[in-house]
C-alpha angles and dihedrals in degrees: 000000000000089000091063085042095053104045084048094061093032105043097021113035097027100032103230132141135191117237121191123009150250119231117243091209088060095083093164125045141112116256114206117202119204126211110032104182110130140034081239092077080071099072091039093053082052097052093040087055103042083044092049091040098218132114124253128184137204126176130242137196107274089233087072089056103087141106122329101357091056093073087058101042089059094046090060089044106264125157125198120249129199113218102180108142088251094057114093095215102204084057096040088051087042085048081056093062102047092060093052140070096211130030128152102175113207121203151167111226095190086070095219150031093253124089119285140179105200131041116244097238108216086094079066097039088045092055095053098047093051102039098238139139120252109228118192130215139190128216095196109180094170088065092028084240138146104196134198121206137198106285110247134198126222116240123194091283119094100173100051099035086057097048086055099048095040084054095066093064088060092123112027122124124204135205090271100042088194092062092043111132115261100205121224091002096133 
């Protein structure tokens, strides 16, 4: 029933679609989403999930945890996180996964809403701790499109593994359009 009701907000009243997918057999990743420009990514990543039937996970500071806010924030698929100075946060969020079954981490590289020229890189560093695919997704608000693309999986080459994955947000369009991610622009 919430299915039906999401496809019909989000493909019918709003006029998205979803292009690509995202394996059901891939239980644990981290989904980066490009560009992050506006509060309003936030609905479209919920109907996407509740259309697509699939968990998908993000951390929070611990601090939002707490009664009674902590009951919805892992219902929606929120992990505490610790972020004392003494806490290396790409082990602490590997150290997430290890303890779950399913885990399907989704962040924004860019780190803010605002306009950036660079990715902040402990998505990277997460998904190679621990040894999970990248998958990247699009938030395309020029086409009214969430896209899924192929999962990728980080090598030893920084460098070159970011300025692929930077290229395939080339066209994409967010929210803001001014604050839209330019890949490879540096």
């Amino acid at each position: 029933m919430k299915k039906k009701l999401y496809q019909w907000i989000f493909h019918g009243l709003m006029g998205w679609k979803i292009s690509g997918t995202l394996d059901p057999e891939i239980k644990k990743c981290v989904m980066i989403v490009v560009p992050h420009t506006s509060w309003h990514d936030f609905y479209l990543g919920v109907f996407t999930r509740g259309i697509l039937q699939m968990d998908m996970n993000f951390v929070a500071k611990k601090e939002l945890f707490v009664f009674p806010f902590n009951y919805y924030f892992s219902w929606m698929g929120g992990a505490p996180l610790h972020r004392d100075k003494k806490t290396n946060k790409v082990e602490a969020i590997a150290a997430i996964f290890e303890s779950k079954e399913i885990f399907r981490l989704a962040i924004a590289p860019e780190g803010t809403r605002k306009k950036v020229g660079t990715w902040k890189s402990g998505f990277y560093y997460i998904a190679q701790k621990a040894g999970v695919p990248i998958i990247p997704v699009a938030f395309d608000y020029g086409k009214k499109e969430v896209k899924f693309f192929e999962p990728f999986w980080t090598t030893d080459d920084f460098e070159k593994d970011l300025f692929f994955l930077q290229s395939l947000y080339a066209d994409i369009q967010g929210k803001k359009k001014a604050n839209s991610f330019v890949p490879n622009s540096d």
